[in-house]
C-alpha positions, 0 to 999 in steps of 0.5 A: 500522464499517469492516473490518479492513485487512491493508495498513499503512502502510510495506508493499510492495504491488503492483497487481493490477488497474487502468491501473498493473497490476504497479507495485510501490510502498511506502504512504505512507498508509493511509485507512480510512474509504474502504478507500483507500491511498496507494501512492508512484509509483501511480496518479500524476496532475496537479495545478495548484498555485497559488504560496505562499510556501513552495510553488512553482507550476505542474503538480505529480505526486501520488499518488492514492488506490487501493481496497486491493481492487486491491493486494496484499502482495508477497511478501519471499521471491519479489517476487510478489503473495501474501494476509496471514494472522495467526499467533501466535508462542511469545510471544504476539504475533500477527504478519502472514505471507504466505501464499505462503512462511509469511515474517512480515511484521511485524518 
């Protein structure tokens, strides 16, 4: 089974480790099964596509996927790296956070 991921699809992320250090970006996608992500403008890397009729060809740059060990939230308040807790508000719903400044995450 694989572990509960606090990174969605949509998050602001940074990169904390890795040849794209301090590139901040928004997940395209989330793969859980390999505790992998899809960060848009991240790890970039060189693709050579065939021609299609819908496609054309040539030398494509497309995201590659990171281990979500090497991202981190970044923070809506400051725009640095923070850590994700839950919390439950009055009405019951429990909601993402970041840690550095207490501001949800979730909307």
């Amino acid at each position: 089974m694989a572990a509960k991921l606090k990174i969605k699809k949509g998050d602001r992320v940074i990169v904390t480790a890795g040849r794209d250090k301090g590139k901040t970006g928004e997940v395209l996608r989330v793969i859980t099964k390999s505790d992998r992500v899809l960060v848009q403008g991240v790890n970039m890397i060189k693709r050579h596509q065939r021609p299609t009729q819908t496609v054309q060809g040539g030398i494509v740059d497309m995201e590659a996927a990171i281990h979500i060990s090497n991202l981190a939230h970044v923070d809506p308040k400051d725009q640095k790296a923070t850590r994700v807790g839950f919390k439950v508000l009055e009405g019951g719903r429990k909601v993402r956070f970041a840690k550095r400044s207490g501001e949800v995450i979730d909307t």
